[in-house]
N, C-alpha and C positions, 0 to 999 in steps of 0.2 A: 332396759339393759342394765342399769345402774345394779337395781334387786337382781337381776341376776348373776353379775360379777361380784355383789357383797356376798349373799347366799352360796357361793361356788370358791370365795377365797381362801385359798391364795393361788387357784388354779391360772387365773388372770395375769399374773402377775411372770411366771416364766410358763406358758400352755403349751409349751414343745420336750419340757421335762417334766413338768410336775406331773403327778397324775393318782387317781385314784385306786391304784391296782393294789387295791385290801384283799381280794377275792378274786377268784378264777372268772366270774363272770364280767367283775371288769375288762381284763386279759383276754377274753370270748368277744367281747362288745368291739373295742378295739380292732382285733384281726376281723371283722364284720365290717365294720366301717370300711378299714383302709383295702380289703378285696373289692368290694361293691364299689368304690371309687376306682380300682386298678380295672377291674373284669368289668364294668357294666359299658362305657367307651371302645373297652376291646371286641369285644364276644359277647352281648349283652344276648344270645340265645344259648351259652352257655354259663348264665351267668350263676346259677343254682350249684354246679362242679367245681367247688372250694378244694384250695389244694390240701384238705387236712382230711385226716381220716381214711386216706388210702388203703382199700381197694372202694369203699363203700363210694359211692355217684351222688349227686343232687346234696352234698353233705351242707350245705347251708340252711336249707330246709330243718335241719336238727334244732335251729336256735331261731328265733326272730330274724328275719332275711335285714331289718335296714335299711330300705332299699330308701326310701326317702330322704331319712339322713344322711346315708351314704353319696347320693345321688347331688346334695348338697355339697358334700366337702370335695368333692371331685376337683374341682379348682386348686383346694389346699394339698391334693395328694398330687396333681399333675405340676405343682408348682416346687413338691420337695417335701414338702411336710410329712412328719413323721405321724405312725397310728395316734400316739399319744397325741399329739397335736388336735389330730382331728374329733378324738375323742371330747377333748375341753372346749374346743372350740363348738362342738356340735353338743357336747351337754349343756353350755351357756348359751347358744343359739336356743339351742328347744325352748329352755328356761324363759327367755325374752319374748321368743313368738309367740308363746301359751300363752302369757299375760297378757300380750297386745291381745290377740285374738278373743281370751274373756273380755277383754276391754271397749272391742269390738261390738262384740254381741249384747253384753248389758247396754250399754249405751246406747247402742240404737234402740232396744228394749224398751229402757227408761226413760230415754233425751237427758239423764245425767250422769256428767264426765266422773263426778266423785264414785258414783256407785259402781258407773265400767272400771276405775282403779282400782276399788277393795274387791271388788268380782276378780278382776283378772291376775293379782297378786293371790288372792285366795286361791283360785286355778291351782296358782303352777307353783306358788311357795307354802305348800300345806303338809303335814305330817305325810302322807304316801310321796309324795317326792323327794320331798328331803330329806328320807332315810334308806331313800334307794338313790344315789348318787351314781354307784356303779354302775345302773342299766339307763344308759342313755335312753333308751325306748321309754321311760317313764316323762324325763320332761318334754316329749315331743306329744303333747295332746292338745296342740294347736286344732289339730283336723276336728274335734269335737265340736268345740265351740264355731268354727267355720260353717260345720255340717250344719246344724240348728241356724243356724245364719241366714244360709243359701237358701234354707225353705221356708225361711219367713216372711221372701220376696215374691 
């Protein structure tokens, strides 16, 4: 968690204003997040009918649906939290669970803890993540190293 609050600062620091919105795809990521927490509780069989882009239908579908991350912050959105909020919250999340999860899998791989920590820091703080800050769907690749996991049981 640490790496991923140093890696993400000063996002940590006020995560209900600050925010990465350099690019339209932050701003995209965002309104993703905070629908999939508002629609998947409500009408979670119309959950794809985003309110953008009217007349078009299933307009979530256009982008990376979220649905996991989104499905996470739902607590932060039903409690008040603003998109941005759950944006930082859920890009520092991803950041922390990628590492654990490489941490995870080498480790039991190896039987040593030092090699699960430069495995799973290398995961999730490596050049393709940390140049895409904007797309939350980048630090959430927990489910890989999970994946490779589950089947080595």
């Amino acid at each position: 968690m640490l790496l991923a609050v140093l890696h993400t600062w000063p996002l940590a620091v006020h995560p209900s204003y600050l925010s990465r919105n350099d690019n339209g795809d932050a701003e995209l990521n965002e309104w993703i997040l905070a629908w999939v927490a508002h629609q998947l509780p409500r009408d979670p069989m119309h959950l794809f009918e985003g309110n953008i882009f009217y007349p078009a239908h299933d307009t979530l579908a256009y982008s990376e649906p979220l649905i996991v991350p989104g499905a996470l912050a739902m607590p932060l959105w039903w409690l008040g939290g603003s998109a941005v909020l759950l944006f930082n919250v859920m890009l520092i999340a991803g950041f922390a669970a990628t590492a654990f999860a490489g941490y995870l899998l080498i480790e039991e791989w190896t039987g040593d803890e030092a090699a699960g920590l430069v495995s799973g820091s290398a995961l999730a703080f490596n050049t393709h993540t940390l140049t895409r800050l904007s797309h939350v769907q980048a630090a959430h690749l927990y489910g890989l190293p999970l994946a490779l996991r589950s089947t080595d049981r």
